[in-house]
Each structure stands twice: as C-alpha cells, then as structure tokens.
PAROFI-660454 format. One record per residue (C-alpha): residue in one letter; y, x, z. Coordinates in steps of 0.001 Angstrom, whole numbers, padded with zeros to 6 digits, always signed. Layout:
<recs>
AYXZ...
</recs>
This chain:
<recs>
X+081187-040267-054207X+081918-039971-050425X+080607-042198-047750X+082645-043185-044998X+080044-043627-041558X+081175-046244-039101X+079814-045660-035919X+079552-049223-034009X+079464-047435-030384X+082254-045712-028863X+081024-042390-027652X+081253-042679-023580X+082227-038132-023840X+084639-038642-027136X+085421-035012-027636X+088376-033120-026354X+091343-033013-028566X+092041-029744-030345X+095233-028122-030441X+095635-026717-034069X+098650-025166-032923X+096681-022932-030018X+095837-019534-030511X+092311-018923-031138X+090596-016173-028365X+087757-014461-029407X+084993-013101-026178X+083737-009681-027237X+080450-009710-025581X+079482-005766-024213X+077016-004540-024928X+073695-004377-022536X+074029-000787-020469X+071375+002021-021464X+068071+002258-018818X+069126+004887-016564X+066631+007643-017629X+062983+008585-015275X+063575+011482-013430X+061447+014327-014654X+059048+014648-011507X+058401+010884-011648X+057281+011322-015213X+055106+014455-014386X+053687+012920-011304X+052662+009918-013533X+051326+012408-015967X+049151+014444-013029X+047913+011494-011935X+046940+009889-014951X+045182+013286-015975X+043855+013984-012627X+042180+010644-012456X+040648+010418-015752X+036933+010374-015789X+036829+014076-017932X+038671+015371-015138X+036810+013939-012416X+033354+015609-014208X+035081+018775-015231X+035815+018685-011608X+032724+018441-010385X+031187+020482-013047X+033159+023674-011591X+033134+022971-008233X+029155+022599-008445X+028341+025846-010199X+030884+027896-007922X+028877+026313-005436X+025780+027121-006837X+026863+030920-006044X+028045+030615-003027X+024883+028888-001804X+022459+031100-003533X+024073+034213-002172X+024431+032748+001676X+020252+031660+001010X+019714+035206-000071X+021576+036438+002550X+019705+034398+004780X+016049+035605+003735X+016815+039295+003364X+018201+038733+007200X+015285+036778+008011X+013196+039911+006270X+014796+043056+008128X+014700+041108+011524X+012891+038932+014166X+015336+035621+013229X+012353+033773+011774X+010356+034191+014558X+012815+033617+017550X+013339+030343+015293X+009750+029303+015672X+009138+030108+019200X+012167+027604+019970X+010948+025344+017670X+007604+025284+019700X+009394+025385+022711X+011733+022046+021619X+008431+020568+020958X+006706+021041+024080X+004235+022871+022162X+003722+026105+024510X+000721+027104+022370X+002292+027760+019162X+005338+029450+021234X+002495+031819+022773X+001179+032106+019413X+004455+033356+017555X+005933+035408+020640X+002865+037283+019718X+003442+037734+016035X+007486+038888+017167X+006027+041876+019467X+004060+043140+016140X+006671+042825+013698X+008897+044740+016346X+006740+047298+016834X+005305+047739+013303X+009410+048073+012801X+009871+050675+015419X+007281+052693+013873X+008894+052841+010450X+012207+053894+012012X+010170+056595+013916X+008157+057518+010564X+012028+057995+009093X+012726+060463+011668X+010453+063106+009636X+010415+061581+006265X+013260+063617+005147X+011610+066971+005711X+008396+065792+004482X+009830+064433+001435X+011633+068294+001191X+008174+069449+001539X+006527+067506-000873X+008969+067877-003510X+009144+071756-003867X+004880+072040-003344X+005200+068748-006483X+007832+071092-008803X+006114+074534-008108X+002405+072860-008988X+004132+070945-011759X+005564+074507-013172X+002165+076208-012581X+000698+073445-014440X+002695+073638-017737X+002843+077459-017750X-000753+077885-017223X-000967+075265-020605X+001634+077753-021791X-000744+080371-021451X-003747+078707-023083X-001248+077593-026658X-000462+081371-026636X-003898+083105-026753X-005112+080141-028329X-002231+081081-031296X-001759+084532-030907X+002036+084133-029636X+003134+084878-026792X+006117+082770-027073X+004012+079917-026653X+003964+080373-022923X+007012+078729-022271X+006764+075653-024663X+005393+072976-022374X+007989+074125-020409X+010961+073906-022689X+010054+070836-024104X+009661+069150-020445X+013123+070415-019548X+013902+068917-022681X+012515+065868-022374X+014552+065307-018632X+017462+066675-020460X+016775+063112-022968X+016416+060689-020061X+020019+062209-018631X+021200+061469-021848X+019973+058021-022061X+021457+057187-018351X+024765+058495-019280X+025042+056034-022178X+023301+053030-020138X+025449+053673-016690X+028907+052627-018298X+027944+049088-019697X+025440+048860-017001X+027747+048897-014052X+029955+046579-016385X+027067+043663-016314X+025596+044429-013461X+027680+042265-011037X+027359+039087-013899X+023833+039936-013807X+024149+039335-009817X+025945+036507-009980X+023373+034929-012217X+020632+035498-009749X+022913+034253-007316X+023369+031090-009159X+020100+030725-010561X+018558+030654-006756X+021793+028143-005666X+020819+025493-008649X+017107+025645-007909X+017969+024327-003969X+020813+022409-005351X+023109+024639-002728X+026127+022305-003537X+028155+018876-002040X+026324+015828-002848X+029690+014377-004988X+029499+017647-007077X+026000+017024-008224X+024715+015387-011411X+024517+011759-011176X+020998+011488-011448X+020256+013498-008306X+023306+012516-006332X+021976+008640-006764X+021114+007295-003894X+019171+004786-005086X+015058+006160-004638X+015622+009542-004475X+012593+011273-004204X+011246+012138-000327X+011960+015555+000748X+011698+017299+004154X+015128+017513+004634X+015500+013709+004125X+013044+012921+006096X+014307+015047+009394X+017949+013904+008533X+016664+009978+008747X+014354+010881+011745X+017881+012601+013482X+020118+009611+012421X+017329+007120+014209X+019522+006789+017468X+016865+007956+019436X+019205+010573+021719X+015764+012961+022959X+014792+013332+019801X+018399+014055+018291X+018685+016504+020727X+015555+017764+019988X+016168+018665+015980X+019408+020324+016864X+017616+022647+019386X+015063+023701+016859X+016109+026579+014359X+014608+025535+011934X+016509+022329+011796X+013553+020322+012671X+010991+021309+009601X+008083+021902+011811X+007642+018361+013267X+006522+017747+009426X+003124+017994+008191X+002723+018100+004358X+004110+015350+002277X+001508+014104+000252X+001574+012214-002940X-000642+008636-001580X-000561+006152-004390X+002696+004422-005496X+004406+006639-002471X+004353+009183-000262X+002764+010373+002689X+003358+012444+005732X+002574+013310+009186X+005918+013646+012158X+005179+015434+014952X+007408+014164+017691X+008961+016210+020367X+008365+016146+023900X+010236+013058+025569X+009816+010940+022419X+007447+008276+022578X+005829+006861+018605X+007009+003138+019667X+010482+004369+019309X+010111+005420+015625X+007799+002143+015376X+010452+000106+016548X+013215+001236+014343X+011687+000527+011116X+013923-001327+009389X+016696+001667+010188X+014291+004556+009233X+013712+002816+005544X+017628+002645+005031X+018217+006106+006239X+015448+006930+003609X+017637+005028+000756X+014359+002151+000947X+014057-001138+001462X+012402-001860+005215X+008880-003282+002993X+008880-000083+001611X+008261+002052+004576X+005134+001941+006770X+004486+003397+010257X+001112+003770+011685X+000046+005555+014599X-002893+008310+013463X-005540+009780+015935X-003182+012756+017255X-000933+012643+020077X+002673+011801+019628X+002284+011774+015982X+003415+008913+013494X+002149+008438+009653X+004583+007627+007236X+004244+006247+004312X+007218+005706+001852X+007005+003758-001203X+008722+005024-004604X+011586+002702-004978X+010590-000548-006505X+006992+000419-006778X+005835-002631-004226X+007267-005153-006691X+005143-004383-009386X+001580-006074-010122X-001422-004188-009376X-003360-005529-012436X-006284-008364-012732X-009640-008504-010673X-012772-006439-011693X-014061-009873-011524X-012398-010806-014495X-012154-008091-016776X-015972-007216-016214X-018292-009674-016849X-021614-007458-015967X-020503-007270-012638X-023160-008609-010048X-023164-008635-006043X-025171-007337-003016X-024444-009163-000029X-025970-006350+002140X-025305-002925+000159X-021837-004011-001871X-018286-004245-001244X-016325-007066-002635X-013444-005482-005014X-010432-006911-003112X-007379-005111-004315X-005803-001820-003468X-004118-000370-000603X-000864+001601-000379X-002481+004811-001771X-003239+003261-005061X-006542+003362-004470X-009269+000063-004518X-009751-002102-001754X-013114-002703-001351X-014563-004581+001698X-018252-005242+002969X-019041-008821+003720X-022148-008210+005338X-022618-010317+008397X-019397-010259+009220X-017103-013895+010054X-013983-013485+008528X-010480-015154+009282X-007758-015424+006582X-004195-016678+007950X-000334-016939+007294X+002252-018774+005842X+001632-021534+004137X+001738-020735-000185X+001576-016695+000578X-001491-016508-001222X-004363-017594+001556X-006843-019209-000573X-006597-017551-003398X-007375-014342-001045X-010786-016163+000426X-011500-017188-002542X-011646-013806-004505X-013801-012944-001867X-016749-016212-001979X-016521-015734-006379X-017845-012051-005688X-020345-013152-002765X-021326-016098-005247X-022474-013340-007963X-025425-012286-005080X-028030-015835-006307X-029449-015259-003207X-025963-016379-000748X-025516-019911-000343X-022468-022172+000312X-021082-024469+002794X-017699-025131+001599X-015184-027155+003413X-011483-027360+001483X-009539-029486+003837X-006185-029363+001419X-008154-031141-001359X-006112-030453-003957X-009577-028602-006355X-008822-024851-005052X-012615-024667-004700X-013982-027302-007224X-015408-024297-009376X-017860-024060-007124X-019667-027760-007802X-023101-026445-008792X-022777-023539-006594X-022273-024788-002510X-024734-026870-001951X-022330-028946+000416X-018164-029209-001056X-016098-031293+000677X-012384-031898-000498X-009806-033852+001035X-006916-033511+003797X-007611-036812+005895X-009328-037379+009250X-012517-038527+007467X-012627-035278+005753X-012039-033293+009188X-014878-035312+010235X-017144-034329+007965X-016299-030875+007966X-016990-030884+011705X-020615-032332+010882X-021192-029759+008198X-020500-027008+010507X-022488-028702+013165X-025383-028480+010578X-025115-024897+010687X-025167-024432+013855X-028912-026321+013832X-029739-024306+010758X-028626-021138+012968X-030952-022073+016057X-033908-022723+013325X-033317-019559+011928X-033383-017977+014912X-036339-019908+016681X-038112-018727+013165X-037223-015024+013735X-038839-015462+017495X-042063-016064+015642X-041935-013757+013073X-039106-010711+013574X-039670-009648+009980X-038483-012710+008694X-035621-012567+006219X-033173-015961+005713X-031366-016596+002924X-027115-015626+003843X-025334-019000+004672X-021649-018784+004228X-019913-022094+006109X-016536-021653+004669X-013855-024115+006126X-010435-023339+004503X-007071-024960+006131X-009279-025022+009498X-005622-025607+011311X-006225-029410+010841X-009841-029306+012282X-008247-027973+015115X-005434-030375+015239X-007713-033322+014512X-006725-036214+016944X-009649-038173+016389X-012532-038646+019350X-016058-039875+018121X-018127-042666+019690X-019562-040052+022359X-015986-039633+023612X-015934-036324+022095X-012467-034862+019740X-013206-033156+016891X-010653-031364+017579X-008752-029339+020266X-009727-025994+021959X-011875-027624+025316X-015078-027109+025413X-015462-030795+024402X-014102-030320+021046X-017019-030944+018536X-015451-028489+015436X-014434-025245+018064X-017461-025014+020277X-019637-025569+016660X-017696-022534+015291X-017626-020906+019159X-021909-021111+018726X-021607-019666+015175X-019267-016885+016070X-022168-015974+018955X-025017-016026+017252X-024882-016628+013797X-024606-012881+012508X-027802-012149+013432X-029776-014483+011344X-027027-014306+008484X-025257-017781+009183X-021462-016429+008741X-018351-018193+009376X-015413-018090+007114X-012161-019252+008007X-008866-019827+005822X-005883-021199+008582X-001845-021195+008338X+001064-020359+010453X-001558-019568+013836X-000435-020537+017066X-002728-021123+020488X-002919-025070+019369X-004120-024772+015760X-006237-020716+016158X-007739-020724+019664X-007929-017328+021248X-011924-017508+021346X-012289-018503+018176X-010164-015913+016573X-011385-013000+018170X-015075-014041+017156X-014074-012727+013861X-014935-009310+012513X-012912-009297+009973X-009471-010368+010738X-006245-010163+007249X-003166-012042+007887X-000577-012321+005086X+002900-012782+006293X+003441-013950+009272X+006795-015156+011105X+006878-013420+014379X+005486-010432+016073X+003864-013431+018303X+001918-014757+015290X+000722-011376+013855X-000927-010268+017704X-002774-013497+017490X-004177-012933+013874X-005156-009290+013824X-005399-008623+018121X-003019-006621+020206X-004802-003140+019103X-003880-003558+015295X-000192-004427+015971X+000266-001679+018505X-001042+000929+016032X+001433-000556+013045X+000517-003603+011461X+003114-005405+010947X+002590-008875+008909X+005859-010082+010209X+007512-007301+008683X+006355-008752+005031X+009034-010574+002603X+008029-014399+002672X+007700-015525-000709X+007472-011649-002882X+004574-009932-000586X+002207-013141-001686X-001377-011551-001882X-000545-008883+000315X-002655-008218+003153X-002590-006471+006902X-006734-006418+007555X-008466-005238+010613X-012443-004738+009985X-014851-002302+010214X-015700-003309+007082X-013122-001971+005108X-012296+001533+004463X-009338+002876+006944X-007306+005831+007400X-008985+007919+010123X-006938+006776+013756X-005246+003736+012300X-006129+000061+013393X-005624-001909+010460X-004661-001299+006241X-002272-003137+004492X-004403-004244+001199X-002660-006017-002259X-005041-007841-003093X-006288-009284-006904X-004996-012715-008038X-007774-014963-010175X-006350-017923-010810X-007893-020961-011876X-009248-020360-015170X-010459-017294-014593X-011900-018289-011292X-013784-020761-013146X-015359-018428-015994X-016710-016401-013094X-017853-019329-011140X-020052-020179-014385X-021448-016725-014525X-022693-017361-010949X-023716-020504-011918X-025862-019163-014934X-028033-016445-012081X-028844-019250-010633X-032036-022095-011082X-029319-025076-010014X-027784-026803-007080X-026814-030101-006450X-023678-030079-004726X-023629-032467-001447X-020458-034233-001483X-019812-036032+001695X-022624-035271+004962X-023795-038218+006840X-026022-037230+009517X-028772-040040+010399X-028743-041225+006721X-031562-043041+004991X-032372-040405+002105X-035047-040767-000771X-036912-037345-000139X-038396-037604-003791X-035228-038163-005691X-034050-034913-003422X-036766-032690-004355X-036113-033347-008069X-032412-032664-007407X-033278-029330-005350X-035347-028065-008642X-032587-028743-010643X-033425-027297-014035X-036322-024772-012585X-039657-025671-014038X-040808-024616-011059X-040551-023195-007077X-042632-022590-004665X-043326-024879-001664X-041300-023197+000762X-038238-021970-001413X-037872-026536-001868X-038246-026726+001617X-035100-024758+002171X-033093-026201-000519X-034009-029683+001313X-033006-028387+004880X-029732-026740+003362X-029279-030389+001483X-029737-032369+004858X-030419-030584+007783X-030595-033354+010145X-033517-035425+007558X-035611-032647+005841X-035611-030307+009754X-038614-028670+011513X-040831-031289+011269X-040990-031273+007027X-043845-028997+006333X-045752-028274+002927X-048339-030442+003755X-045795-033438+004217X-043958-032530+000846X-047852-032196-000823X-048408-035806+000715X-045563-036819-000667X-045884-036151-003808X-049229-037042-003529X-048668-040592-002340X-047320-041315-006155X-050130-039469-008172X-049051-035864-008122X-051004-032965-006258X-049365-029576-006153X-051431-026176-007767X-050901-022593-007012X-049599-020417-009267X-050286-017013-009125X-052111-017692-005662X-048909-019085-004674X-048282-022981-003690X-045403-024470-006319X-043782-027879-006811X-043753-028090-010976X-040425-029975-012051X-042709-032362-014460X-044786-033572-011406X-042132-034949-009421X-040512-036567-012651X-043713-038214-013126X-044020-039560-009582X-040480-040673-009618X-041745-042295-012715X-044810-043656-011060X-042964-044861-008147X-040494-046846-010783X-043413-048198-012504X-045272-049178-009447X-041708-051048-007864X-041344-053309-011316X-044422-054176-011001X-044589-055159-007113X-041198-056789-008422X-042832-058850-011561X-045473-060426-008867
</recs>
C-alpha cells in the first residue's frame, strides 16, 4: 500500500524543472597526472647524506681517521726523539726555556751540558775517521786466530784418533755451520722484508695510541669528554696560556718546550691534584690569583674546585685541582662519634676537626689559643665551634663559660658540663653575657695575681665561649653607669671585657671563643678580631669580609672564603692558626670540617659528663646577688663524696665570682660549715669537704629555722 506525503510548506528553492526531452551530458573526470619523477642526483644526495650522517658512519669515521692518526703521530714523535738523540735540539730548547724564564742559572747550567754533548759528538765522528781500518785490522787478526784455533783442535782429534783427517773437522763443520745460518737468512729475508714495514707501522701506531697523537673529535668518547678529564701537563700549560695574561702568553710560545718546565711534578693530594707553576719573568702570582674563576674553566672545573695559594718560592703559585665532583661528596662522621674511647688533652692534643683538600685529617691544637668562628649566617658556624668545645669537654679538667645568644638549644648538651649556660637572643641575654665575660676577666686578674705569688701555679683552662657575639656588639643598651654594652669605644662594657681577655688571658689559660656572622667594622671590631690566634671563616660575601676575618696576610697568600658556594660549601673552612698543620709558605688551609648533629652531640656530651664528679650549670649571672654559700657548696660537690678544700673553693669562684672572690678562704668555708655542726677532716693529710657533712648542716640549719619558727 503506498502513502501519499503532503508536505504543508512550500519549499522557498522548489527545484528546477527537468527537461526529459534534453540530452543527458556525461563529465569524464581525467585522471590525476603522474609525480614527475626525483632526479637521480637528488635521490643519491639524499642517500649520501642520510648514510654520511648516520651515527655508524660518524664512528667508523672517527675510528679510521684516529688510528691513521695514530701513525702519523707516532712516526712524527719518533722522528722527533731520534732528532732530539743525534743532535743538540733538546738542549738549545732548554737553554731558551731558561732564558724565557729569566732563569740565567739553569741557561748557564744546560749551555754547559750542549758544549759536552758536542764535543763527546765530535769525537765519535773523529773516532770514525780510523774505525774502518781498525775494524779491517781486527777482522783478519779475529779470522786467522779463529782458524789457528780450530786447526790446532784439528790437530789434537787427529793424534788423539790416529787420523789425520781429523785435522780439518772443526773446520769443516764451522764452515758448515755458517753455510746453515746463510741458509736460514735466505728463507727468513723474503717474508721478512714482506712484514717488516707492517711490523713498523705497528710500532708506529703503538707509540701514536699511547700519547693519543690524534684530533680530539677522533678520540674515544671517554677521553675526548670534557667533563673532569684527568690533569695533565699539557692541560695545565694550555689553561695557564689561554689565561689572558699577554707576558706570560708570550712567554710559553718562546719556550721550546712549549712551556713544560714552568711545571713542577703533579702530585696526587687527596680528592685532587697538586702542582707547583713556575712563572716567567714579567708575570706577577696575583695575576694567576686573580683569574681564578677562568683558570678552573680552562681546566674543564668548576671555579670551587680549583685553589691557588702562594708557596714560599718566588714567583711560584700552588695549584690544587679537585677531581670533578669530588668537593660535593661527604667526608664521613666525626672521630667523636664513631669512637667512644676517645679522650682529650687540652695541652698535648689536637681536636679532630675534619680534613683538608689532601684528604688528609684536620687536626687543630686548642691550647691557649682564642679562637674566632665567622660567616654567613646557616653555613655551618656553630656546629663548627661546637665540634671543637665536645672534644675540649672530653679533657675533665677544662671548664665552661658558655654564652649562646641565638637560644634556640645549639648548646643545651652541655647543662651539667659549663658551669655558666646562658640561652636566649634578647637584650637581657646580651646583658648577661656581658657580665659573664666580665667575670672572667676578674677570674683572669686572680689568676694572674695568684701566679705573681707562686709562678708554678697551674689553673684549671677556662673557656668563655660567646657564640652569635655580633649582637653583643650591636647591643644598644647603656647600663646605669652610662656605659653600652655594646659598641667598639672603649666605653663598651662586652669589647673592652673581651679586649682585656684577648691581652692577657692566654697566659693563665682564660681563653676566649668567639662564634659571629656576616663581620663588618660595626658587629667584629678590628681589635677584637685580630686578638685571635686562631682565625676560620666559612663563606663569606666579599673579598671585604674575608680580609676582616682571616687578616690581610691570609687573603693575599690565597684564601679565599668569598670564593665558597653559599649554601653547598656549609662546614667548609678557610683557617689561619699556628695551630693547625699548613702547607710549608702558605697563610691559611681550607679545612671540611665533621658535622655532629644533635643527637650525636648529645651522646658525647654525656660521655664528658660521665669523667666528670658534676656541675651545676649557672643559668642566668647576677652580680651583687644574695647567695646561700651552703646550699652552693652542696651543689659544687654534686655527686662527689668528697673534694678537697681548695678544688670547692674554685668550683664556688667559677659559680659566682663576684660572691665566693679573694676574700673566701678555707678557714671561712671550715667556719662555715662549722657554724651548723660540721668540722672538716683530712684525708690522706689532705683538707676535704665530705658530701654527707654539708647535707647534714643543711639539715641542721633546716632543723634549727623550724624551730626558731615554732617559737
């Protein structure tokens, strides 16, 4: 059934009307023309190129271009020494070496050596003269005695076997026996002369590949890399010539020998290399010094990874180039942690610090000695000073005066072991740090009005140890006597306290240690730094900055804490000390030094802890304070059962110098205890304070208080 569709719109395009009657024309569509055809040399260029740049190529490539090098060189280096052998080359190339050098000695010396080889030479060609005749000579007198010989042995094999044919036997059989060896050269020339010239091109190429006599593209990749190649002479003249120093350009280029001879040899010094340059005449070292950062890249390193210091000898710089990398990697943990047997000797030892370029350990002597740690803030600082007082701390007989003005418990591990530890950033602190190391400098003039009296006397070391000391020299705050605590005047209560120390508190062991940041003249005054023997600055920003924390002597002769990377050299350390062990003619070391951190830090502050009888750690320091001298001596003994008379007396001065000073004697502390019921006895013909006795009259004096309190 069909349906019939009604559309209710009229289309707005109705279609065009078709004309049955029209002829119908059909559009043959051509088809799409061929691709014109690629010329033949377009396709074979593609074809070369594709082939010549293919990465087999390129190595095939280098392959044969390397190994015809490799004969090429070794015959022109052959060529070279047999020249340098038959004639007086070598030597004219050393005299103008010498010469370039400014070094008229060794020219003197190898002008000399030139006339004997010349006229050892002319004496050979003279001996040649006559050699032929002699030779003549010495042949037919060497056949005739050689016939002689064998018919004479004839003549004994013939009587000695009745036939006389045995005269000529030794005879025949020697002329046979020449007769073989002609033989045997006849069959061995042919092939012989067939090798021989492979066999010479083998030695050619052998000697070529062993001096790598080929471009640097052509080499293998692993000793055409760039990257920490290792340090040869030839590298290092070719860096020293590409320096942009014009004199001593000029200088390499006049010397034959291409500039070898300014080198000492390159020794192997730790985690680098080592070596000696000899500079030319009309070079001066600070022109090396000063292009430091452009010597490292010329030696494919890093500028932290090259080191110039100026040695003893004249117009001679030290190099020392690291092994790519090597600077980056950790040196390993502190002796102080990994051995716990280890003790201290404040005057023999040396405090295990890190190790220097060389590889080799850092040790320094603390031994009367005031020390000053600076640079950047979070390099590494404290933890530095601090490796240093846990080693000093292992020696029972050193005690503390610790000021730690950042306050943030960098030195709490040593509650129990400073008799005074003060912690905090604010004035107040400051303050109190000023008084502590105002104490010392009254426990220095005691000591030393103590040695006047007796010269053999022998005090007890006192470390006063202020760390962040910038803000006790930046303290704003004036005391009641119109005094600052701070500043650089000779008003200023915390720098003329550590001026007096610096003076003359070495000689009766009262030592001043000083951690500071970022040192300028306002927060480091120039006094008070150069009052230190010992001077290590991490890094530093500016050239400025290093001559102020190591002196104008250590930075002239190469050390260069600006020069370290802010942020990856932490720990590492320029020092300047006689204290430490440095490379004869250098001014300073650079040192990496051990990092304890906290939890280690502690375990060895309990080990120094356990060597000693106890210490009450003093808190805050109030000078003029009301103190209760019996509840002190019982915290002096701490768990002792015992000490003599005069080793409390110390611990009570060290406690609070300005109550327990000159004028507490032993009979005052006897009277003292004495006033509450306790008298003290001799032991061993010595006078002692016995722990029980004083907890008795503290006792005592509590019993005798209730009961003035009950009436």
């Amino acid at each position: 059934m069909s349906e019939n569709v009604v559309h209710l719109h009229k289309p707005t395009n109705p279609p065009a009307a078709v004309d049955e009657t029209a002829p119908t024309v059909l559009t043959v569509v051509p088809e799409p023309a061929p691709a014109r055809p690629v010329p033949l040399w377009v396709r074979s260029g593609r074809a070369v190129k594709r082939v010549a740049t293919d990465e087999r190529t390129k190595n095939t490539g280098r392959v044969v271009v390397r190994h015809g090098a490799y004969v090429a060189g070794g015959a022109r280096i052959v060529a070279r020494r047999t020249w340098d052998g038959r004639t007086g080359s070598r030597y004219e190339r050393m005299i103008r070496t010498a010469e370039a050098a400014g070094n008229l000695e060794a020219a003197e010396e190898w002008e000399e050596r030139l006339q004997r080889f010349r006229a050892a030479r002319h004496h050979r060609r003279m001996d040649l003269l006559h050699s032929p005749v002699e030779a003549a000579k010495g042949l037919a007198v060497g056949t005739g005695l050689g016939i002689g010989v064998l018919v004479g042995l004839g003549v004994v094999m013939a009587i000695s076997n009745g036939d006389i044919a045995d005269v000529i036997t030794p005879l025949a059989a020697t002329i046979d026996f020449i007769a073989l060896l002609i033989r045997i050269v006849q069959v061995v020339w042919g092939p012989l002369i067939s090798i021989g010239p492979f066999l010479a091109l083998l030695a050619l190429w052998t000697v070529g590949r062993h001096q790598q006599a080929a471009p640097q593209w052509a080499l293998p990749a692993h000793v055409r890399s760039s990257e920490g190649e290792p340090i040869t002479p030839s590298i290092v003249v070719k860096a020293l010539r590409d320096l942009g120093v014009p004199a001593l350009r000029n200088a390499i280029k006049e010397m034959g020998d291409a500039g070898a001879s300014m080198l000492g040899p390159i020794r192997i010094a730790g985690c680098g290399v080592e070596v000696d340059v000899t500079l030319p005449s009309g070079v001066a070292t600070n022109e090396v010094q000063g292009r430091r950062r452009k010597l490292a890249e010329n030696l494919t390193r890093h500028e932290h990874e090259v080191f110039i210091t100026i040695p003893e000898a004249a117009r001679t710089v030290r190099l020392w180039i690291a092994d790519s990398g090597a600077l980056d990697e950790p040196i390993g943990p502190s002796p102080l942690v990994t051995d716990e047997t280890m003790t201290a000797d404040y005057a023999k030892g040396k405090a295990p610090w890190g190790q220097d370029l060389r590889g080799d350990a850092a040790t320094i002597s603390l031994y009367q000695r005031h020390l000053l740690v600076t640079g950047l803030s979070n390099q590494g600082k404290t933890a530095a000073l601090r490796a240093l007082a846990l080693w000093l701390a292992l020696d029972k007989s050193v005690q503390f005066w610790i000021a730690d003005l950042k306050g943030i418990g960098d030195w709490a591990m040593f509650e129990g072991i400073a008799q005074v530890l003060i912690e905090g950033p604010s004035d107040d602190h400051v303050i109190q740090a000023t008084e502590m190391v105002e104490d010392a400098v009254e426990e220095m003039n005691r000591r030393i009005e103590e040695r006047r009296k007796d010269p053999s006397i022998v005090f007890a070391p006192l470390i006063v140890l202020v760390d962040e000391a910038q803000l006790a020299f930046m303290c704003p705050v004036v005391g009641d006597d119109k005094r600052p605590y701070g500043g650089s005047k000779a008003t200023s209560r915390y720098f003329m306290a550590v001026r007096k120390i610096h003076n003359q508190g070495r000689a009766v062991d009262v030592l001043m240690w000083q951690g500071t940041q970022d040192p300028t003249d306002q927060n480091l005054p120039k006094l008070v730094r150069e009052g230190a023997h010992t001077r290590a600055s991490l890094v530093l920003g500016t050239e400025s900055q290093a001559r102020m924390a190591l002196g104008d002597k250590a930075v002239d002769g190469g050390a260069a804490p600006h020069l370290l990377r802010q942020g990856l050299d932490k720990g590492t350390l320029v020092v300047a000390s006689d204290g430490i062990k440095i490379p004869a003619g250098q001014a300073s070391i650079t040192v990496r030094t051990h990092f304890i951190d906290d939890e280690p830090a502690t375990e060895v502050a309990d080990r120094a802890k356990a060597l000693r009888d106890g210490v009450t750690t003093l808190r805050v320091v109030d000078q003029g304070e009301e103190r209760d001298a019996l509840a002190d001596v019982a915290a002096v003994l701490g768990d002792a059962p015992r000490l003599r008379t005069n080793e409390v007396l110390k611990r009570l001065h060290a406690l609070a110098p300005s109550v327990y000073g000159d004028q507490w004697t032993n009979d005052r502390l006897k009277g003292l205890l004495e006033e509450h019921g306790e008298t003290p006895k001799k032991s061993h013909g010595v006078m002692v304070i016995h722990r029980d006795h004083v907890l008795r009259a503290l006792a005592n004096r509590d019993t005798e208080g209730s009961a003035s309190a009950a009436e």
